[in-house]
N, CA, C, O and CB atoms as a CASP TS submission, in Angstrom:
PFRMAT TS
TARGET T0000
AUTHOR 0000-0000-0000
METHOD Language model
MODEL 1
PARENT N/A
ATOM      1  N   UNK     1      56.834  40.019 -35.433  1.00  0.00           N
ATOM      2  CA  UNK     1      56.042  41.144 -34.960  1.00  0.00           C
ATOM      3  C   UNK     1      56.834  42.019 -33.989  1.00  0.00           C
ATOM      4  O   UNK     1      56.736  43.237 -34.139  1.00  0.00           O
ATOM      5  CB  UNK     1      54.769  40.643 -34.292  1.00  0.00           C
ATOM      6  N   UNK     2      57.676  41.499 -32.925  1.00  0.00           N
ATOM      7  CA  UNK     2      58.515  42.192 -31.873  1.00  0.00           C
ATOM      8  C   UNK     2      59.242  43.136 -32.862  1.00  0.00           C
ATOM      9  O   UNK     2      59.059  44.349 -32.758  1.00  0.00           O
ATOM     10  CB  UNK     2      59.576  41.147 -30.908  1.00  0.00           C
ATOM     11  N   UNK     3      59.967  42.689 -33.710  1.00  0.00           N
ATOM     12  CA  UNK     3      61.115  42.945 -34.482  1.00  0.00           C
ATOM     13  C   UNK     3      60.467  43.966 -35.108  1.00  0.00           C
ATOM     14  O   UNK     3      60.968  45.057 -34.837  1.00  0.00           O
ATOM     15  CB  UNK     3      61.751  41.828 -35.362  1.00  0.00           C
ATOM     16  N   UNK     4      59.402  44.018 -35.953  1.00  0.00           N
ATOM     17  CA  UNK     4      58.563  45.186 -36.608  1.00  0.00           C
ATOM     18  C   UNK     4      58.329  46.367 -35.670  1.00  0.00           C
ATOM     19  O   UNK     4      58.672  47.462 -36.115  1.00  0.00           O
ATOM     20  CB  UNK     4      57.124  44.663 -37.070  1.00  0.00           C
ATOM     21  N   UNK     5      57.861  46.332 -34.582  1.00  0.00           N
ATOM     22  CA  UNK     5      57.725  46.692 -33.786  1.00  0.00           C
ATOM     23  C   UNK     5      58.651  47.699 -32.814  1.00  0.00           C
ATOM     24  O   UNK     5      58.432  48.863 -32.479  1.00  0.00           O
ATOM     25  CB  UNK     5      57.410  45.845 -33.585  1.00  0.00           C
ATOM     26  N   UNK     6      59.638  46.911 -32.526  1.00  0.00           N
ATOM     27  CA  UNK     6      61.031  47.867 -32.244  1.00  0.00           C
ATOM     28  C   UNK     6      61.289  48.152 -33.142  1.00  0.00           C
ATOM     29  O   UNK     6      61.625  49.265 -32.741  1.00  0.00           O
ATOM     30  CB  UNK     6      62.231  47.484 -31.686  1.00  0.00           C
ATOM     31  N   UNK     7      61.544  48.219 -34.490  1.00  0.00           N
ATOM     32  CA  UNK     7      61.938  48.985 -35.459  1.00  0.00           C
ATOM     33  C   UNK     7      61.311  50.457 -35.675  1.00  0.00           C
ATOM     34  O   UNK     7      61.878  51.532 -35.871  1.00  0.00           O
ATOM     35  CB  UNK     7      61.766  48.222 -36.512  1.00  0.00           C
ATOM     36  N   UNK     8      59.519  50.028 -35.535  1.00  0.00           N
ATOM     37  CA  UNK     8      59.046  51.558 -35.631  1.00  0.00           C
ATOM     38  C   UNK     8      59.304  52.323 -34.335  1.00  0.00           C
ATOM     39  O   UNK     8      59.650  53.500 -34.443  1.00  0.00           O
ATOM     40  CB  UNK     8      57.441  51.670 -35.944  1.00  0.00           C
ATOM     41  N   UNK     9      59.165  51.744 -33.035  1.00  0.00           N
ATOM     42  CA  UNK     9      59.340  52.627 -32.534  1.00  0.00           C
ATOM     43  C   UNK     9      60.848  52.811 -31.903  1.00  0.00           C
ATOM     44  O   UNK     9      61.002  53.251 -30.763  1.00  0.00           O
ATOM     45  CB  UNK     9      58.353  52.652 -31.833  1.00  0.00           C
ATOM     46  N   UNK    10      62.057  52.396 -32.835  1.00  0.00           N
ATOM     47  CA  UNK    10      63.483  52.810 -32.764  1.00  0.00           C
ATOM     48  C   UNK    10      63.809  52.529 -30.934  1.00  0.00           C
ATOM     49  O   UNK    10      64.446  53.236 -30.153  1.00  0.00           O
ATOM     50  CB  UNK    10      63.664  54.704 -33.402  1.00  0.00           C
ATOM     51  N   UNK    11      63.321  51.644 -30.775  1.00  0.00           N
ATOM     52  CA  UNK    11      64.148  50.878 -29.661  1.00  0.00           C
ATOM     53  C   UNK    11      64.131  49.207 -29.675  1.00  0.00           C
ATOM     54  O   UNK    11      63.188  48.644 -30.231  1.00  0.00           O
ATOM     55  CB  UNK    11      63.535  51.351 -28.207  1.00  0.00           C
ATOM     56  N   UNK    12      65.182  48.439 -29.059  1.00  0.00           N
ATOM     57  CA  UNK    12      65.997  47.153 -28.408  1.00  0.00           C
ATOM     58  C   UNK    12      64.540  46.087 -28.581  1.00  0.00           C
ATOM     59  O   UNK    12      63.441  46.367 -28.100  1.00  0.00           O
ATOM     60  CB  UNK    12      66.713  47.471 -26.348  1.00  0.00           C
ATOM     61  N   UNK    13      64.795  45.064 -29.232  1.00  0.00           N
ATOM     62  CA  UNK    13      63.473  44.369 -28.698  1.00  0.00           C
ATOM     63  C   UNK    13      63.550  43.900 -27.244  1.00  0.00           C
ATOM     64  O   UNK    13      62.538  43.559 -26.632  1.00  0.00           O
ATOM     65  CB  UNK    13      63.124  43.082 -29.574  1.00  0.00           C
ATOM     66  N   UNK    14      64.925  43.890 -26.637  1.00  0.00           N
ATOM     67  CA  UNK    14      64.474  43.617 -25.015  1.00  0.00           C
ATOM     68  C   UNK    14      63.538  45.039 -24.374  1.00  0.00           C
ATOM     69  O   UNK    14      62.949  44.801 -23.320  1.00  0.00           O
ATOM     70  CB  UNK    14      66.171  43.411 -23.917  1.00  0.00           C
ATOM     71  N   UNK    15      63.398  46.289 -24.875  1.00  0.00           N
ATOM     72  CA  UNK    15      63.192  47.190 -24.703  1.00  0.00           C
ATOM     73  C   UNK    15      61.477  46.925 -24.890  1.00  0.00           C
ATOM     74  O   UNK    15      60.655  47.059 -23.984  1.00  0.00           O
ATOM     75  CB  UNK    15      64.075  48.039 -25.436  1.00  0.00           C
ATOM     76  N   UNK    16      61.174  46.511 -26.321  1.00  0.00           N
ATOM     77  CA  UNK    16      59.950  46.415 -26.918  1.00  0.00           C
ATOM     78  C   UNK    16      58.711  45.183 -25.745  1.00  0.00           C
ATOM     79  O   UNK    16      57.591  45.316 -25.249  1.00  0.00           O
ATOM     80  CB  UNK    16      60.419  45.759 -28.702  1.00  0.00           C
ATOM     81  N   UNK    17      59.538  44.324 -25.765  1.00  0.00           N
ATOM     82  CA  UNK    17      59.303  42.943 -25.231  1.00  0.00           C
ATOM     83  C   UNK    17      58.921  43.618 -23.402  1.00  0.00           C
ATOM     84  O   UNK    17      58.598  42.745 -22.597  1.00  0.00           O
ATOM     85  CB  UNK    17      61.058  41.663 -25.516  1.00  0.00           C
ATOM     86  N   UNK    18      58.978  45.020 -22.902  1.00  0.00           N
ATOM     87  CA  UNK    18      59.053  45.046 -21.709  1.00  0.00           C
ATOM     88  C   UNK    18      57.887  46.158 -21.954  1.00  0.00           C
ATOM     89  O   UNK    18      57.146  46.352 -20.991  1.00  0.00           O
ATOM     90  CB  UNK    18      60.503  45.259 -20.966  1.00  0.00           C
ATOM     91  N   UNK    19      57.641  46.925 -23.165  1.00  0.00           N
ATOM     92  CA  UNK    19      56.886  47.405 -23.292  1.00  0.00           C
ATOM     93  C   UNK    19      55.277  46.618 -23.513  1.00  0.00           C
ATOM     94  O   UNK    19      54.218  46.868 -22.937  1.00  0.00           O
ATOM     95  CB  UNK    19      57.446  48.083 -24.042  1.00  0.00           C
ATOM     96  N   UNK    20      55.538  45.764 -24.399  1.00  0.00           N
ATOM     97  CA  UNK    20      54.575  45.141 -24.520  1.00  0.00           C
ATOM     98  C   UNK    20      54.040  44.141 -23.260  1.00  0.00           C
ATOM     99  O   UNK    20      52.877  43.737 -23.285  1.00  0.00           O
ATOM    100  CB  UNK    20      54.845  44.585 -25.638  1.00  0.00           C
ATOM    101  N   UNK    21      54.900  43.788 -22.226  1.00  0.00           N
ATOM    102  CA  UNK    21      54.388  42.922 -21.009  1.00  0.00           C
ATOM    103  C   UNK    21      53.671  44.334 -20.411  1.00  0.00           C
ATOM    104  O   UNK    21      52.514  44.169 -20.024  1.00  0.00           O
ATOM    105  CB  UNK    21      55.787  41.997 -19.858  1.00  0.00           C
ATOM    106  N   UNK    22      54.122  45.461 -20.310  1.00  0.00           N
ATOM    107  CA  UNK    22      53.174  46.378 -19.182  1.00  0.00           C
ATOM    108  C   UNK    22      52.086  46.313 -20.401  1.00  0.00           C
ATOM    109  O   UNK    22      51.549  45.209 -20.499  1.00  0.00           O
ATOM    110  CB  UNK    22      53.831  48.321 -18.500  1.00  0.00           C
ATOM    111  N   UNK    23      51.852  46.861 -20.928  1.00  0.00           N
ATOM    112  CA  UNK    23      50.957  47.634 -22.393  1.00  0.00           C
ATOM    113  C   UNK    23      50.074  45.679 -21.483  1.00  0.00           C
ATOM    114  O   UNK    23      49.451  45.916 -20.449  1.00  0.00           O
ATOM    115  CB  UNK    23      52.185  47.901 -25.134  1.00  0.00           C
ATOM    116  N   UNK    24      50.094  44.569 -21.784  1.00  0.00           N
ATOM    117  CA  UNK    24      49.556  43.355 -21.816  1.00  0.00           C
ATOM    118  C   UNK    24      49.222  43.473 -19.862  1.00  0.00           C
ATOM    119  O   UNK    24      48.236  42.782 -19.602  1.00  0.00           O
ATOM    120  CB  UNK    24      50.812  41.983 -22.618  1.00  0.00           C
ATOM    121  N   UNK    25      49.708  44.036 -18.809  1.00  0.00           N
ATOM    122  CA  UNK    25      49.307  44.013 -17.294  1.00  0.00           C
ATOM    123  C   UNK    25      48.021  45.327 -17.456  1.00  0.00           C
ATOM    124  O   UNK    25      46.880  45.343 -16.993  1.00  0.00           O
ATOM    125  CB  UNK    25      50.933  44.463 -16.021  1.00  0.00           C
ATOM    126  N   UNK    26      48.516  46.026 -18.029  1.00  0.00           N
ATOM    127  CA  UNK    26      47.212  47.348 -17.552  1.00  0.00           C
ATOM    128  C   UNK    26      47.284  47.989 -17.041  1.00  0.00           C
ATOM    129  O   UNK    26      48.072  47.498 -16.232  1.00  0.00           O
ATOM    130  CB  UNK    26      46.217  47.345 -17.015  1.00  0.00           C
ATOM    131  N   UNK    27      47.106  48.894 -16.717  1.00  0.00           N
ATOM    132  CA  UNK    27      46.295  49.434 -15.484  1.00  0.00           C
ATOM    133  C   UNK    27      47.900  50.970 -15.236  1.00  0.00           C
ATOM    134  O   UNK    27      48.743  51.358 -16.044  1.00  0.00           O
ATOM    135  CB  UNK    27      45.992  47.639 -13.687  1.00  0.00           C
ATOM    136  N   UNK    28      47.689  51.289 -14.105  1.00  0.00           N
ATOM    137  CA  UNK    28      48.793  52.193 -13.289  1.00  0.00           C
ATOM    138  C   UNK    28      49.864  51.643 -13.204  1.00  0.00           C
ATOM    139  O   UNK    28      49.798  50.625 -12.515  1.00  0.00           O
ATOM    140  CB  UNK    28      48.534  52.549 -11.954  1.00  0.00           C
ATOM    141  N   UNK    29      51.243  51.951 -13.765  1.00  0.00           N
ATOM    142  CA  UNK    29      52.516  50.896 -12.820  1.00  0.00           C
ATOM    143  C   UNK    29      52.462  50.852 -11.905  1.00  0.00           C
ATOM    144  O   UNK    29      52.472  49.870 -11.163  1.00  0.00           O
ATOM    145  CB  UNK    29      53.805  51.030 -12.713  1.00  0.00           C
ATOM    146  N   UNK    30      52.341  52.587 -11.555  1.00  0.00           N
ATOM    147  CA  UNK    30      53.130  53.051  -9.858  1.00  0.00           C
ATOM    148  C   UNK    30      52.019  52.057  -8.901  1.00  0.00           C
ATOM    149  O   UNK    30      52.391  51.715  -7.778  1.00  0.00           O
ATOM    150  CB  UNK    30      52.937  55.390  -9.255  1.00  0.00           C
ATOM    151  N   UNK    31      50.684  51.634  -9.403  1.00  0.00           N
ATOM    152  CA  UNK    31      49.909  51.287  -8.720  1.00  0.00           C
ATOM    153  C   UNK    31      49.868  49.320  -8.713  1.00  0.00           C
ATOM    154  O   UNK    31      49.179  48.546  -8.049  1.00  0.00           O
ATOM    155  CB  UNK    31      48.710  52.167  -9.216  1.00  0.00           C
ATOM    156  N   UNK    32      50.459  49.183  -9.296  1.00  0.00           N
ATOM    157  CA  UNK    32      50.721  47.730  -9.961  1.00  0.00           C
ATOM    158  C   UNK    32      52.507  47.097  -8.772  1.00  0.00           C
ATOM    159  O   UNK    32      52.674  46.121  -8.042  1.00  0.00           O
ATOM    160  CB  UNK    32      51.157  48.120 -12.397  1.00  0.00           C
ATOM    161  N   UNK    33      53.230  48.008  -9.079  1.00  0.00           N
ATOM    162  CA  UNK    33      53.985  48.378  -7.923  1.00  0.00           C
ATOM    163  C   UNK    33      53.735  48.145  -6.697  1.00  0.00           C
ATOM    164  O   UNK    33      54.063  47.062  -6.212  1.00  0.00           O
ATOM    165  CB  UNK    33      54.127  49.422  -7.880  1.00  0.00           C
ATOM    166  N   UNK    34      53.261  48.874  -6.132  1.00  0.00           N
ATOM    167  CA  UNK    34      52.597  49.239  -4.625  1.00  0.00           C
ATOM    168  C   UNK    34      52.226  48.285  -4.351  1.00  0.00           C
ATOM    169  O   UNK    34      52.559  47.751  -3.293  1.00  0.00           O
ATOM    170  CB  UNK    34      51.525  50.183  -4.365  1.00  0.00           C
ATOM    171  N   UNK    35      51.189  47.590  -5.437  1.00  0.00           N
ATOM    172  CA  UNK    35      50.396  46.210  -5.081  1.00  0.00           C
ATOM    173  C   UNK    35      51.307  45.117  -4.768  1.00  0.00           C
ATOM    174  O   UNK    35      51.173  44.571  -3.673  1.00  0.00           O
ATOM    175  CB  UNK    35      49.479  45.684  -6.285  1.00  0.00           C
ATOM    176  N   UNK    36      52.260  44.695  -5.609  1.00  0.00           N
ATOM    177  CA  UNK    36      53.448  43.604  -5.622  1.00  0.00           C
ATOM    178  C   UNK    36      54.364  44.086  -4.234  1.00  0.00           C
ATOM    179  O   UNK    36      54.888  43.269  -3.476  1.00  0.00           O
ATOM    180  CB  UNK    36      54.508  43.691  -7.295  1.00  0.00           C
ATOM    181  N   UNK    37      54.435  45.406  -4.085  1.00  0.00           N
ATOM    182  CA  UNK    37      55.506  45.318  -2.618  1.00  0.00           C
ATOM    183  C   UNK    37      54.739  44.678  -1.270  1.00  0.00           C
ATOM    184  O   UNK    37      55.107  43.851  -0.436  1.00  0.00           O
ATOM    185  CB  UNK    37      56.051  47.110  -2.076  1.00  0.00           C
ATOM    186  N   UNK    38      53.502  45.444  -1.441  1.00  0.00           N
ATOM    187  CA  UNK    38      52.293  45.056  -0.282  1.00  0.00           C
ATOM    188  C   UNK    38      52.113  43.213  -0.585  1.00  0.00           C
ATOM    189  O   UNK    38      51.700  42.491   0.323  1.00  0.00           O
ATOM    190  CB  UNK    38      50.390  46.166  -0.719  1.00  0.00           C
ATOM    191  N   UNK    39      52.249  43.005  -1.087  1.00  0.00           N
ATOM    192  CA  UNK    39      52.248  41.208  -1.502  1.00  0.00           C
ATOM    193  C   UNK    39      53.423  40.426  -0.767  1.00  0.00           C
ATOM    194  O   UNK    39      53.493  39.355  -0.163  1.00  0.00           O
ATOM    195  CB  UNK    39      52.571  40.894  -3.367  1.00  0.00           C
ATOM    196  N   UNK    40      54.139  41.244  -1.028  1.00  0.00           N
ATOM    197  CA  UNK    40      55.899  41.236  -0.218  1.00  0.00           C
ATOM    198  C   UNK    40      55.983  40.740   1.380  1.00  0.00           C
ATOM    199  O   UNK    40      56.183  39.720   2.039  1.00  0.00           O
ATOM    200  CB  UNK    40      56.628  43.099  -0.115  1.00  0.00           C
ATOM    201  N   UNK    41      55.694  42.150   1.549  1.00  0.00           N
ATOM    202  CA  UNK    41      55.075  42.836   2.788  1.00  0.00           C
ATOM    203  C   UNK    41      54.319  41.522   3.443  1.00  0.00           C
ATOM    204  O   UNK    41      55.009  41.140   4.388  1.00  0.00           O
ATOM    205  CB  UNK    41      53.922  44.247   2.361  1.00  0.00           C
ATOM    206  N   UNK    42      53.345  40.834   3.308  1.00  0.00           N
ATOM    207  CA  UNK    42      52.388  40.593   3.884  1.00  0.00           C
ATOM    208  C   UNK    42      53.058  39.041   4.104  1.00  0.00           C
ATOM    209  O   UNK    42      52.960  38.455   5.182  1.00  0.00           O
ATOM    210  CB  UNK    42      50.992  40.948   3.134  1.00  0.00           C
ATOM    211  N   UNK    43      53.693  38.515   3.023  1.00  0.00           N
ATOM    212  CA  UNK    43      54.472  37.625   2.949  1.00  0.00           C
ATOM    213  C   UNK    43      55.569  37.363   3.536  1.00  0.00           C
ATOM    214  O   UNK    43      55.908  36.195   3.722  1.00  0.00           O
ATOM    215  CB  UNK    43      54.638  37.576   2.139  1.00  0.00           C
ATOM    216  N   UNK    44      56.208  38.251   3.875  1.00  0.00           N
ATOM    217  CA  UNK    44      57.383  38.421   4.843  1.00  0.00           C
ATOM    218  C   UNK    44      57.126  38.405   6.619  1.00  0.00           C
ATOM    219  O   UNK    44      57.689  37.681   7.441  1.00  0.00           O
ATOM    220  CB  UNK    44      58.004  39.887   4.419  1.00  0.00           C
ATOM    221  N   UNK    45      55.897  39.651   6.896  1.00  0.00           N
ATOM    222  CA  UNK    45      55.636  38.932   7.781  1.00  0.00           C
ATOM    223  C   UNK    45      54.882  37.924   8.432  1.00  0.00           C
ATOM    224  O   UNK    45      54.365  37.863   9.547  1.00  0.00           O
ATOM    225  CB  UNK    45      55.649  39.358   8.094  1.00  0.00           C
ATOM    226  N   UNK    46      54.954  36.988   7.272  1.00  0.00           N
ATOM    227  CA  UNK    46      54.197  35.565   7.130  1.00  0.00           C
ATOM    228  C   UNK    46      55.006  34.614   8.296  1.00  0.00           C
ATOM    229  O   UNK    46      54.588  33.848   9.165  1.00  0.00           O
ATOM    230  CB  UNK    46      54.374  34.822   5.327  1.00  0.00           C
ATOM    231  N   UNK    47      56.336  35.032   7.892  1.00  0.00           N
ATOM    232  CA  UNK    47      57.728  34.062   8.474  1.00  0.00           C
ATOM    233  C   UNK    47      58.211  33.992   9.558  1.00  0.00           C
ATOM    234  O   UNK    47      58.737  34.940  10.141  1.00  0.00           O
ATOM    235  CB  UNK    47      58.846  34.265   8.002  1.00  0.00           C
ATOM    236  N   UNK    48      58.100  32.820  10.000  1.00  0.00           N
ATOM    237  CA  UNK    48      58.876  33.286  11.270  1.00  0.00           C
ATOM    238  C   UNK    48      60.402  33.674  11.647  1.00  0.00           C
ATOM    239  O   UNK    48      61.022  33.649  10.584  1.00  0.00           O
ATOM    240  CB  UNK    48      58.676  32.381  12.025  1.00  0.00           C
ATOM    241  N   UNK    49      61.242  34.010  12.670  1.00  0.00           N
ATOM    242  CA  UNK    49      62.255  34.614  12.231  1.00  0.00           C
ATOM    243  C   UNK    49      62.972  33.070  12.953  1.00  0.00           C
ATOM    244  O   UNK    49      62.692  32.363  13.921  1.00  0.00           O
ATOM    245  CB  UNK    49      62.584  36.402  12.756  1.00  0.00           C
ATOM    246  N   UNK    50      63.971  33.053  11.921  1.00  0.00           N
ATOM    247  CA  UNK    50      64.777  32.276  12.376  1.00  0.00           C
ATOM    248  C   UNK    50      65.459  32.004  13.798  1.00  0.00           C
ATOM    249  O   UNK    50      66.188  32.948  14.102  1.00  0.00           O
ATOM    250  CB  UNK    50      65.438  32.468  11.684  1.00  0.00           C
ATOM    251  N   UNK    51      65.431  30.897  14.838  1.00  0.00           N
ATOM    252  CA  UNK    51      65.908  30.889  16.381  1.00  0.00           C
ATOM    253  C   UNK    51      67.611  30.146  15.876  1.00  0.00           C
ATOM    254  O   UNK    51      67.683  29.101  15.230  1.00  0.00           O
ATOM    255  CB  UNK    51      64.588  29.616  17.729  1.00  0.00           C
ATOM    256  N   UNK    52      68.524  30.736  16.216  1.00  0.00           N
ATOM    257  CA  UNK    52      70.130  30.511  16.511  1.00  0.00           C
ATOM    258  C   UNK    52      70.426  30.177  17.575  1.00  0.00           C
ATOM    259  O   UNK    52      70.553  31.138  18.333  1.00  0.00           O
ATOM    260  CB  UNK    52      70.965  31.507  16.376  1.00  0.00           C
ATOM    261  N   UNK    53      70.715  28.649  18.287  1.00  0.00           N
ATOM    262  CA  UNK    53      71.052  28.493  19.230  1.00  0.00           C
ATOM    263  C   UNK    53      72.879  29.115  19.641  1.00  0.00           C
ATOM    264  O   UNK    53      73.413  29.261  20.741  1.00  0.00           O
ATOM    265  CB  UNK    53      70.634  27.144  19.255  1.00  0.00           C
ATOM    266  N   UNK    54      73.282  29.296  18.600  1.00  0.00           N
ATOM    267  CA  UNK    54      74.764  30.089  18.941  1.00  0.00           C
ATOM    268  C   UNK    54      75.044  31.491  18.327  1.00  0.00           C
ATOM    269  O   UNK    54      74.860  31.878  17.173  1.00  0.00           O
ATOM    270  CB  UNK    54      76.018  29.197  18.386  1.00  0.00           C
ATOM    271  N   UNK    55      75.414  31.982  19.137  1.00  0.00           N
ATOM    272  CA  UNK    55      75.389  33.266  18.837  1.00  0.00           C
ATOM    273  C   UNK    55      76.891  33.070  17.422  1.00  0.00           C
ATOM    274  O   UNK    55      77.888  32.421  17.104  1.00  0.00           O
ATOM    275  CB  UNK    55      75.656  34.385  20.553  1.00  0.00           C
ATOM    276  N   UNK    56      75.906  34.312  17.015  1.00  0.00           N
ATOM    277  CA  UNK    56      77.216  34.414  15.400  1.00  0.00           C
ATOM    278  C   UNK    56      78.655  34.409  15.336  1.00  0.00           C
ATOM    279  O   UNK    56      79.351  34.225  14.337  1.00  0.00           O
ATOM    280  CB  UNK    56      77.190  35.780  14.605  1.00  0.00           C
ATOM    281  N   UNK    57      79.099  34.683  16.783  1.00  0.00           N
ATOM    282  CA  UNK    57      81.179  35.025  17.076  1.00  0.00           C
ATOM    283  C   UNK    57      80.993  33.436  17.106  1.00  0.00           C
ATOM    284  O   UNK    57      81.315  32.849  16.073  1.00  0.00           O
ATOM    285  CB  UNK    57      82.184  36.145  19.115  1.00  0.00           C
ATOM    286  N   UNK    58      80.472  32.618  18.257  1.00  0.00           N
ATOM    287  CA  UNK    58      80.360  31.098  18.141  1.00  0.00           C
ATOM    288  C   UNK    58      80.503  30.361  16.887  1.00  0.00           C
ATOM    289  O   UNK    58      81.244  29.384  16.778  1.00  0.00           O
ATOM    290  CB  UNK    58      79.159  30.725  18.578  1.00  0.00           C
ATOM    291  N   UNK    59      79.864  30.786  16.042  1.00  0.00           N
ATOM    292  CA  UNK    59      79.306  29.768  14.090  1.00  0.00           C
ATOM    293  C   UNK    59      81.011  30.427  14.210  1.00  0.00           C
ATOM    294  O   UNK    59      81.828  29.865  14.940  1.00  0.00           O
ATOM    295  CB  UNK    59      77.390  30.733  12.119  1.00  0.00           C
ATOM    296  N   UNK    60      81.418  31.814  13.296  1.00  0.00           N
ATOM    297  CA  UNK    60      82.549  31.848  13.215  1.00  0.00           C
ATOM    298  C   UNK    60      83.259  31.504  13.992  1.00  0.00           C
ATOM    299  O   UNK    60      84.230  31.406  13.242  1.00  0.00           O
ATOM    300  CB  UNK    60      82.808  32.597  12.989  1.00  0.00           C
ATOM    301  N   UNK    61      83.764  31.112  15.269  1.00  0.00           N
ATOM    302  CA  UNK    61      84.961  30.592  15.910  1.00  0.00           C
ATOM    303  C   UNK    61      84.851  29.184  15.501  1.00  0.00           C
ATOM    304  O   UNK    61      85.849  28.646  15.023  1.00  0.00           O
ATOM    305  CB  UNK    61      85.050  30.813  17.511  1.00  0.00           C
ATOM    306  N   UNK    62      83.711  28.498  15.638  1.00  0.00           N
ATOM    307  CA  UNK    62      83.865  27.186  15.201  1.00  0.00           C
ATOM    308  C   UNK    62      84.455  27.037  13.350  1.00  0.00           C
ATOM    309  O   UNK    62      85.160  26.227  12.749  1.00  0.00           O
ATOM    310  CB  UNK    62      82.256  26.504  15.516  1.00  0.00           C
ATOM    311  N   UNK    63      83.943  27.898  13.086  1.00  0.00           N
ATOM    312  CA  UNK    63      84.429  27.928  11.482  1.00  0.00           C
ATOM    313  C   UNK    63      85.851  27.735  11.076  1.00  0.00           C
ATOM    314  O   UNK    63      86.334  26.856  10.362  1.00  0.00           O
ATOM    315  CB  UNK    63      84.122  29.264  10.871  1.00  0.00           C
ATOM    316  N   UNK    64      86.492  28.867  11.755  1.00  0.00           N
ATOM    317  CA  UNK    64      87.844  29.034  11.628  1.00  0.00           C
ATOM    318  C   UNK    64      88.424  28.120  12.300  1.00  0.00           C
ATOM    319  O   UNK    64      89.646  28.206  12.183  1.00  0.00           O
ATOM    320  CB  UNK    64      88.301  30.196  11.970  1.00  0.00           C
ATOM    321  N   UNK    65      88.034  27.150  13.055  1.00  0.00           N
ATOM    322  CA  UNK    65      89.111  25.960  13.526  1.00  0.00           C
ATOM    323  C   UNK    65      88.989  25.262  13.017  1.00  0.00           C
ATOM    324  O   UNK    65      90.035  24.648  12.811  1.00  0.00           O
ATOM    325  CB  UNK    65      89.245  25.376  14.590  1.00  0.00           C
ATOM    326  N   UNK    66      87.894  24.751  12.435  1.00  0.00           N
ATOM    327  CA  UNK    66      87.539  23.573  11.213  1.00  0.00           C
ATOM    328  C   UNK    66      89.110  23.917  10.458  1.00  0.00           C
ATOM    329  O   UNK    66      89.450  23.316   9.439  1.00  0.00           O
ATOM    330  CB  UNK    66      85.723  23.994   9.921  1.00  0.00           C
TER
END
């Protein structure tokens, strides 16, 4: 069916196969988009930020003498 498919409409079935996942989500991209970054977003500042007891010249100086 993919294969039929990209044929009529003269594009890649990786092409077809990306058509048919949106054509199968629905709706707005740009709005489908927005939604997944805001998901991101909300998730990120979920995290806490990482605490470094040595400052970064420290990690590298110890690095380079190893």
């Amino acid at each position: 069916m993919l294969k039929c498919r990209a044929s009529a409409q003269k594009c890649s079935h990786s092409q077809q196969a990306l058509a048919d996942l949106e054509a199968m989500a629905g709706g707005d991209p740009r709005q489908r988009r927005r939604l997944a970054l805001g998901r991101i977003a909300e998730r990120w500042q979920q995290w806490q930020a990482l605490s470094w007891e040595e400052t970064p010249e420290s990690l590298i100086r110890c690095d380079r003498e190893r």
